[in-house]
N, C-alpha and C positions, 0 to 999 in steps of 0.2 A: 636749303643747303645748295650751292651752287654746286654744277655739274661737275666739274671738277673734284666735288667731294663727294661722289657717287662711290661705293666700294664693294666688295664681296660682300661685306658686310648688310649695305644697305643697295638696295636695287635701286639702277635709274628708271626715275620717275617720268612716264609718258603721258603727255597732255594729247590728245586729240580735237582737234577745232575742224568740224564740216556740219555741214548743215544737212549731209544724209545720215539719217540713222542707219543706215547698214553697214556705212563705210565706216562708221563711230564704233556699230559692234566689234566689227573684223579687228578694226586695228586694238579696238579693247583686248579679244581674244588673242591676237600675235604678240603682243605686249608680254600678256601673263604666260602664254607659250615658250618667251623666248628667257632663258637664266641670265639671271641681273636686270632683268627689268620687272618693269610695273605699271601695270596702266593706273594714275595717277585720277583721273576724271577725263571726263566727253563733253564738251561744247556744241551748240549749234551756230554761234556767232562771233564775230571778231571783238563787240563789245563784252559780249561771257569769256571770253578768254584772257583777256586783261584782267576780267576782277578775279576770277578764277587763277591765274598765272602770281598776281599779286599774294594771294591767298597758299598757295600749296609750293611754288617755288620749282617747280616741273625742269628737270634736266633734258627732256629732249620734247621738242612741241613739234607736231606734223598739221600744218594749215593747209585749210582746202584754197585753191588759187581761187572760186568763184564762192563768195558767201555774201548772206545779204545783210546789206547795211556797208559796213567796213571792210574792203575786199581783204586776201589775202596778202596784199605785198603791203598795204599798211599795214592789217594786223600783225604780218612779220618784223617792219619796222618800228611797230610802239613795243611788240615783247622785246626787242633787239633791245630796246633803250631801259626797259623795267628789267630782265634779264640777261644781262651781256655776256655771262659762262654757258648760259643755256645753248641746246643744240636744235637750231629753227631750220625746218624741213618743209618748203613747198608741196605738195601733192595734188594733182588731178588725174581724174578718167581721162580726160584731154588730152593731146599734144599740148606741152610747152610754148604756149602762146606768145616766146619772147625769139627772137635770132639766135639761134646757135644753143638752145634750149636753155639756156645761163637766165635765171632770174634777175631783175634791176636789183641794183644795190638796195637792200631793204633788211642788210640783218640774218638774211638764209643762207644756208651755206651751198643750195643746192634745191633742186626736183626732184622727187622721184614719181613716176607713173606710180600711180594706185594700185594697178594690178601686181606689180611689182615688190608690194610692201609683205613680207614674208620675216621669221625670226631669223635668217640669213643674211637678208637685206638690213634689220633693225643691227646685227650686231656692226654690219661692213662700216653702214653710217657712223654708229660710235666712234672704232677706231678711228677710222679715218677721219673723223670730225665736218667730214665734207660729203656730197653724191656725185656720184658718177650718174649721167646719162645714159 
């Protein structure tokens, strides 16, 4: 169901793709924490996340920018292309390794710092359909 058809009814669906497991648990936990959402499934790679994303149809995907194999900003841009209502979210421990923290065109609407990822921050994301820095 595209994002777009996420409702009271049905909770959006949150995919997580990092290759830490802790950071896969947390955002599992803020997921089911936050009302209206769902954590959907946890990835460790850009290729799990395509057949995975294929498979369940995830409203809102949070990619780790550093993963191995297929970085983050492709993997943002193949879900971009397989899910184009979905809500594709950057994330690392890092600073924003691009100029002016804005990710390359690749489908995401934004960064957010990891530390940052809380059910406050998951709902701002939705509305706003974009992250602030």
């Amino acid at each position: 169901m595209p994002a777009s058809m996420a409702t009271a009814a049905r909770p959006a669906l949150v995919l997580t793709v990092d290759d830490a497991e802790p950071f896969r648990r947390a955002a599992h936990a803020v997921a089911e924490a936050t009302e209206g959402f769902a954590a959907a499934a946890e990835v460790a790679s850009g290729e799990e996340a395509i057949a995975c994303a294929a498979a369940l149809h995830p409203d809102l995907v949070l990619v780790d920018v550093h993963l191995p194999g297929i970085d983050g900003v492709e993997t943002s841009r193949r879900l971009a292309a397989l899910l184009p209502e979905a809500l594709i979210v950057l994330v690392s421990g890092d600073a924003p390794p691009w100029p002016g923290g804005r990710p390359p065109a690749c489908g995401a609407a934004g960064f957010l710092p990891k530390e940052r990822l809380s059910p406050r921050a998951l709902r701002a994301m939705w509305q706003a359909r974009s992250v602030a820095v």
